[in-house]
Structure formats: structure tokens, C-alpha cells
C-alpha positions as CSV (number, residue, x, y, z in Angstrom):
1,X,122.4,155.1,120.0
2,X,125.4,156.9,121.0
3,X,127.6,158.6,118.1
4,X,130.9,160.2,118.9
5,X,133.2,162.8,116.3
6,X,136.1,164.4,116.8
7,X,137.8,166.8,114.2
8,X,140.9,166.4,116.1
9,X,143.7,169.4,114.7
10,X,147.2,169.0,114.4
11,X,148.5,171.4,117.2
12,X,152.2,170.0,117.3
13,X,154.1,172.8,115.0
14,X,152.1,175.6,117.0
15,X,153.2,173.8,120.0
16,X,156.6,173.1,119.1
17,X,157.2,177.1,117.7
18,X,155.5,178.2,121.4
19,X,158.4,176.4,123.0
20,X,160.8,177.7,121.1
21,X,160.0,181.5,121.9
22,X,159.8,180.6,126.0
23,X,162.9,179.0,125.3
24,X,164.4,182.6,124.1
25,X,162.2,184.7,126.6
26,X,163.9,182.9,129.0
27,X,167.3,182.8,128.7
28,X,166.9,186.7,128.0
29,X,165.0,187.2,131.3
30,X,168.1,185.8,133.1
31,X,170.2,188.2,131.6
32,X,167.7,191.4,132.5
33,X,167.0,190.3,135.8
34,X,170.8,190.1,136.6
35,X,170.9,193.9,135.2
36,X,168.0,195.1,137.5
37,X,169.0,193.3,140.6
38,X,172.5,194.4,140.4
39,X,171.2,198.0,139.0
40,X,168.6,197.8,141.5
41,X,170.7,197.5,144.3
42,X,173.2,199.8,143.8
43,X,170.7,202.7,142.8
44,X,168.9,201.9,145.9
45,X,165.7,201.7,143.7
46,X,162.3,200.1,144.7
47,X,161.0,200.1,140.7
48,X,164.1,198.1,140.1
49,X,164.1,195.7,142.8
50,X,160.3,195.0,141.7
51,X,160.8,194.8,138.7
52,X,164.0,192.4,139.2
53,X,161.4,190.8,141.4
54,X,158.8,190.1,138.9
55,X,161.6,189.2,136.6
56,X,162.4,186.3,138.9
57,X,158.7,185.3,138.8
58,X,158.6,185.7,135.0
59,X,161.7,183.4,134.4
60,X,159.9,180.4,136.6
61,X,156.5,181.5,135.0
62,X,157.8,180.9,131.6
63,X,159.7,177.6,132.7
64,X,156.7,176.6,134.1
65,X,154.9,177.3,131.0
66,X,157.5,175.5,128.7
67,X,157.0,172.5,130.2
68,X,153.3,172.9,130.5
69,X,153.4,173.1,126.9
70,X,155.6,169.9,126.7
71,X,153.7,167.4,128.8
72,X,150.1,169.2,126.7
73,X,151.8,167.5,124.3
74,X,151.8,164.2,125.2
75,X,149.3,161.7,123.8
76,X,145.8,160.8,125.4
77,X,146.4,157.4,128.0
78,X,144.1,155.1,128.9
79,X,143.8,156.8,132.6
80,X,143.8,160.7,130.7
81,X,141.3,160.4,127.9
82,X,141.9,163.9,127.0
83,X,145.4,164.1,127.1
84,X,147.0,166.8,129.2
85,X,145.8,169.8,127.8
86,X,144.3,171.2,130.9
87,X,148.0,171.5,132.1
88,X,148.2,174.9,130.1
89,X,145.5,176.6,131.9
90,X,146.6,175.2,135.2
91,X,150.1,176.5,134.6
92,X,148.4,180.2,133.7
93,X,146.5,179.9,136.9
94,X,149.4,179.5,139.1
95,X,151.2,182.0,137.0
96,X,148.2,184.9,137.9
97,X,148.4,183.4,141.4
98,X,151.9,184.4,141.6
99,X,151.5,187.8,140.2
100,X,148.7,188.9,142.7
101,X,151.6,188.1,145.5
102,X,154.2,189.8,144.6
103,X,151.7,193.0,143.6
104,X,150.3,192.5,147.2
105,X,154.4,192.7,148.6
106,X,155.2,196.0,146.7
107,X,152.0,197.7,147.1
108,X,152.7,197.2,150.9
109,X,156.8,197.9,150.6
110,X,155.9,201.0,148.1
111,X,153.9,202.6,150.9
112,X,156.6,202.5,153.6
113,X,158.7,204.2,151.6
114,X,155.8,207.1,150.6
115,X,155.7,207.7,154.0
116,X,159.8,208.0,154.1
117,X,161.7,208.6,150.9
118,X,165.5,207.0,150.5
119,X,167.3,208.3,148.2
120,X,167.9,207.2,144.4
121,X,170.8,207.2,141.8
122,X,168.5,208.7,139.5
123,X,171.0,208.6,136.8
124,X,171.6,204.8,137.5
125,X,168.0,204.2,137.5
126,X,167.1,205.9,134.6
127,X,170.6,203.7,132.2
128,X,169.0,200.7,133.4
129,X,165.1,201.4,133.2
130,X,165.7,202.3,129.3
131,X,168.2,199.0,129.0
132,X,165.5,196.6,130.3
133,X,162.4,198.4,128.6
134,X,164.3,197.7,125.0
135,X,164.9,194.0,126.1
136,X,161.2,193.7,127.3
137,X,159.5,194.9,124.6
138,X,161.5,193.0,122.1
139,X,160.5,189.8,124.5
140,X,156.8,191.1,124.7
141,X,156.8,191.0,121.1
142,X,158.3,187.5,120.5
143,X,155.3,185.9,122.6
144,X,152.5,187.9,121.6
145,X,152.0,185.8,118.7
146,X,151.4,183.0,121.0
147,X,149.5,184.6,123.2
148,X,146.5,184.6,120.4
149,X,145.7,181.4,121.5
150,X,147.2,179.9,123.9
151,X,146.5,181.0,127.9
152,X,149.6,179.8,128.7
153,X,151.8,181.6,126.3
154,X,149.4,184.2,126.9
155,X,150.4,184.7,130.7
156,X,154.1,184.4,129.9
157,X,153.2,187.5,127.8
158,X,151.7,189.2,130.2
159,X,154.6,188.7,132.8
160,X,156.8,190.4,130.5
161,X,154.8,193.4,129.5
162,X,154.1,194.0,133.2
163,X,158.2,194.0,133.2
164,X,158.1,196.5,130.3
165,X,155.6,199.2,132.3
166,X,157.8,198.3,135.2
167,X,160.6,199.4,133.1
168,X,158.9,202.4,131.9
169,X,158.9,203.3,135.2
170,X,161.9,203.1,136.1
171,X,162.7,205.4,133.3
172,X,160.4,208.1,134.6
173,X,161.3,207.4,138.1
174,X,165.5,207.8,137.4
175,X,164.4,210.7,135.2
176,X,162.4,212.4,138.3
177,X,164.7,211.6,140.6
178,X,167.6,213.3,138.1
179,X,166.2,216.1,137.2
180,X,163.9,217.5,140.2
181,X,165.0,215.4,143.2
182,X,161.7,213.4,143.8
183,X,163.2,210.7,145.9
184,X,159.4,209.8,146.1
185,X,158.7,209.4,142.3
186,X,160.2,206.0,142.9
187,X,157.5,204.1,144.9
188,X,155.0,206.1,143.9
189,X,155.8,205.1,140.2
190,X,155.9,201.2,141.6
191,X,152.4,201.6,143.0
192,X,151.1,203.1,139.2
193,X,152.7,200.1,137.4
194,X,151.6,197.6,140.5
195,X,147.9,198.7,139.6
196,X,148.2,198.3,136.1
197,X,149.8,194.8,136.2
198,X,146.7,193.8,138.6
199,X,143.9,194.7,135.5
200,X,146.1,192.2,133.3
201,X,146.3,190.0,136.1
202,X,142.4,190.2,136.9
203,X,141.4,189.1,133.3
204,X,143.9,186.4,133.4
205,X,142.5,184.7,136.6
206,X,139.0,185.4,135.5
207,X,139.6,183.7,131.9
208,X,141.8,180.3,133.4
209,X,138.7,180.3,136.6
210,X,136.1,180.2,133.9
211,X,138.1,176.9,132.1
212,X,139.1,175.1,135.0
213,X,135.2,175.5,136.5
214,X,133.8,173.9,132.8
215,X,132.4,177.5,131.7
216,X,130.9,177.1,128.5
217,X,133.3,179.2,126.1
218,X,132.6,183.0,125.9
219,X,132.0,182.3,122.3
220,X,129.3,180.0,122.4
221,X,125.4,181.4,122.8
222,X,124.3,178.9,124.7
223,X,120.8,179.7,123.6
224,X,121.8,180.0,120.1
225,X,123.1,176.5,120.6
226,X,120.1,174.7,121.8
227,X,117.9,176.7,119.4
228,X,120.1,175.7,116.6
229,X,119.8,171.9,117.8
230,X,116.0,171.6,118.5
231,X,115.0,173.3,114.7
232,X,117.3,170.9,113.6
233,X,114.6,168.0,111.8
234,X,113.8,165.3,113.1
235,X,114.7,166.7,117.0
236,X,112.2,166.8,118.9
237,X,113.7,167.5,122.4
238,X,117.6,168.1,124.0
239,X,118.6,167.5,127.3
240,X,122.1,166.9,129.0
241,X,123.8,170.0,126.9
242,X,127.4,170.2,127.9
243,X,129.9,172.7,126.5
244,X,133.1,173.0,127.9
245,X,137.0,173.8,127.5
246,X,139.4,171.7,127.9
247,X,142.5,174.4,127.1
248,X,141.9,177.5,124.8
249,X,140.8,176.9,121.3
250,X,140.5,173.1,122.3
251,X,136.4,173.4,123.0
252,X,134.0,170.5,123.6
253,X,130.4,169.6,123.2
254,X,128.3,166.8,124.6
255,X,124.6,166.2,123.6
256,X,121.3,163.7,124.4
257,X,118.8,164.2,121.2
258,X,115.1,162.7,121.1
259,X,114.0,162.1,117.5
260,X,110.4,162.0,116.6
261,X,110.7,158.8,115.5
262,X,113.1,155.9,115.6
263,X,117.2,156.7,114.6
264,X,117.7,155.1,110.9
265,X,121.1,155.4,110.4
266,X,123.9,158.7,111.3
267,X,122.5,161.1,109.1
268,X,121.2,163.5,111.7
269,X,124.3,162.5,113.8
270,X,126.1,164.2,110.7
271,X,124.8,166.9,110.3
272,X,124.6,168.1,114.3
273,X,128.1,167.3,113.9
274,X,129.0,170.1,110.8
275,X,126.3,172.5,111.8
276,X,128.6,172.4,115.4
277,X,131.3,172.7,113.6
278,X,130.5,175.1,111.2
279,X,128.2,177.7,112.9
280,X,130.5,177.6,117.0
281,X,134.2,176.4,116.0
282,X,133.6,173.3,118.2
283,X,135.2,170.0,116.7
284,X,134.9,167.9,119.6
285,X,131.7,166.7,119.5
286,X,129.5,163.8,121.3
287,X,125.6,163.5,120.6
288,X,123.7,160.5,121.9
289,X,120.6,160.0,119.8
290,X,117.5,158.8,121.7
291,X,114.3,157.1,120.3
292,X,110.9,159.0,121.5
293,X,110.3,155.4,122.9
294,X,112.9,155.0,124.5
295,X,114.7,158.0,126.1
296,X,117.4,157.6,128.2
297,X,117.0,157.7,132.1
298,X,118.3,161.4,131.9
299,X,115.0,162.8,129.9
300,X,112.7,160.8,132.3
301,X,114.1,163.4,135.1
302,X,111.7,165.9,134.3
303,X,111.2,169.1,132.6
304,X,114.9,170.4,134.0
305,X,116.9,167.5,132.3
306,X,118.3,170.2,129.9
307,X,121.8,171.2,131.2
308,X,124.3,174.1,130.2
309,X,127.5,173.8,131.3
């Protein structure tokens, strides 16, 4: 007997309020990407042109991400079960994807210019380093909210803080520059900031790999789990235990359960359901329930029929 649940969430007016804020970030972005390219250019400054650089990443990132967000939020079809949820993480992916380029490009540009310093408007640098660190904090802030639980706000957010150390920089750099003459401060500060972006970058990829492979969520004991479901009366064995993510917060669970004795009724089909529910967040779940008789072709497979996903 199979038995499917779902505790399906209303996730439209967190949606709807995520779009809104890309919506902002990104018109913004335009406007301090402008100001480092031209400021960039003119100062002859490598933490500016990166930075302008990453800002032009940022502003497709978070287009991409917007309309992520807006096809996630079209209905289930016939052909997609599940909706288009997974188009978040995807969009996240390509986002990380695109920042481990560009940090690869100024790593490489940063060290030709170690080995021979141009020269800086430190005073130009520094005027627009504190101009875009304002504007990228303030943006940093409007997403971080979203970021909570959402990858693919999340890597929008992370674009623009790497814009705000980029900034910082910049700040430091023109300030160096200014004050001492260290022509050098400048792509030695953009190999710092570089390095920094890629440990934000790194847990990014690593968290969007781990959905888009099926890893069980980092919240879930998977041996809590199955102990929880075989002390569960009248279980008497599990097999084919699948826990999965289809975006963040939006977690799935799939379950064959032997009873010691023939199913009468969903009672135990209940109560898998809230103890799921309650004790691992998961709402979305699916257990088949199995007479001892008559197990399904799975459980005949041997003593390795029990799956983690």
C-alpha cells in the first residue's frame, strides 16, 4: 500500500518580496558599476576595474536569479512533477561558476602588475572606493534577509559583499597609494579581496553540488532517521530511504516500511508522517507500507536494500 503526504507551504509572498529586492540590487548595481568603470579607468586602478568587473557579473547574477525565482514559481506540470524549484540552485551554481572565473582572471592580471607597478590616482581611487563601499553595503544588507533561505538570493548576496571587500580595497589601496606612494598596494590589495571572495565562493559551490547530486540535507541524521523509523511500532524493517532537496528549505523524503503484520488502515502512515515532520522539518513525505508477506521486489534484494540518499 503506498501512501503519499505533502505539507505543501505557501512560499509566494517570500518569493514575491525576494524579487522585489533583486529588482533594487539591480538597478543600483548599474549605477555603481558605471562609477567604478569610469573611476576605474581614469585612476588607472586594477581594484576598480575588478571590482567594476565583478559588478558586471553581479548585475547578470542577480538578473539571472530574478528570473530563477520567477519561473520557481510556476506551478507543478504534468511533465515537471515538482515544479521548477531546482531552477534556484541551478541559477546559484552558475552564479559560483562565474565567480571562480573572474577570481582566476585577476589573480593572473594582479600578478603582472606585482611584478611591474603602473601608477594610481590614489586620490581618485580612494572618492570612489568609499562611494561604492556605502552603496554595497546598503545592497548587502537589502538581500541578506533573503539569503536565510534561499541559495539563490543567497549567491546574489554574496556577489555583492565580495563587491563591498572589493570596495574596501579600493579604499585602502587609493589611501596607500595617497599617502606613501605604493603603486603596488593596488594589486596586491586585489589578490587579498580575490582570496577572500574564493572562501565565500567555495561554500557556495559545495552547498548547490550537494543539492543538485541528491545529498541528503546537512540537517538530517541519517541514522537518527532510520532509528526513528524502525522503533516506530508496528515497523519491522525499512529499506529504499531517500532524503533529498529539491531547492533550500524545500526537503523530501521517500520510504518502503515492512509491518509485522498486515496494514489495517493509515494510522502508522500518520504518524511516520508527523514524527517526519515534527522531529527533521521535512513536509514532503512518501512511505509505501509493505505487508511481512508480501514485500515489495526492493526488500527481496538482500540485506543492502536500505538506501540513503
Amino acid at each position: 500500500m503506498e501512501h503519499a503526504h505533502d505539507h505543501a507551504h505557501d512560499h509566494a509572498p517570500g518569493a514575491q518580496s525576494n524579487r522585489t529586492r533583486l529588482l533594487i540590487v539591480m538597478a543600483c548595481g548599474l549605477a555603481v558599476m558605471a562609477a567604478e568603470v569610469v573611476g576605474g579607468l581614469a585612476a588607472n586602478s586594477l581594484v576598480l576595474l575588478a571590482d567594476a568587473a565583478h559588478y558586471a557579473t553581479d548585475v547578470l547574477a542577480v538578473g539571472v536569479a530574478f528570473l530563477a525565482i520567477t519561473v520557481a514559481m510556476r506551478p507543478a506540470t504534468a511533465a515537471r512533477t515538482f515544479g521548477y524549484k531546482r531552477a534556484e540552485v541551478l541559477a546559484a551554481f552558475v552564479n559560483a561558476a562565474a565567480l571562480w572565473g573572474l577570481s582566476a582572471y585577476f589573480l593572473y592580471e594582479a600578478y603582472r602588475r606585482l611584478r611591474a607597478p603602473p601608477g594610481v590616482d590614489g586620490t581618485l581611487v580612494m572618492a570612489v572606493g568609499a562611494f561604492t563601499l556605502v552603496a554595497n553595503v546598503l545592497l548587502a544588507l537589502a538581500l541578506r534577509r533573503g539569503g536565510d533561505h534561499n541559495l539563490n538570493v543567497k549567491a546574489a548576496y554574496l556577489h555583492i559583499l565580495s563587491d563591498a571587500l572589493g570596495s574596501a580595497a579600493a579604499l585602502a589601496a587609493g589611501a596607500l597609494v595617497r599617502l606613501y606612494g605604493w603603486t603596488w598596494a593596488d594589486p596586491a590589495l586585489t589578490v587579498f579581496v580575490t582570496l577572500l571572495i574564493l572562501v565565500f565562493t567555495w561554500r557556495l559551490t559545495r552547498e548547490t553540488l550537494h543539492i543538485l547530486l541528491e545529498g541528503a540535507p546537512r540537517h538530517v541524521d541519517m541514522e537518527d532517521l532510520e532509528t526513528t523509523l524502525r522503533a516506530m511500532a508496528p515497523v519491522q524493517e525499512i529499506h529504499e530511504l531517500h532524503v533529498w532537496s529539491l531547492s533550500s528549505g524545500a526537503d523530501v523524503l521517500s520510504v518502503h516500511v515492512v509491518l509485522d503484520r498486515s496494514p489495517q488502515g493509515d494510522q502508522i502512515t500518520h504518524d511516520i508522517h508527523e514524527a517526519i515532520r515534527e522531529r527533521f522539518r521535512i513536509d514532503h513525505v512518501t512511505v509505501q507500507v509493505e505487508s511481512p508477506d508480501c514485500p515489495c521486489e526492493m526488500a527481496r534484494c538482500g540485506p543492502a536494500a536500505t538506501k540513503t540518499a
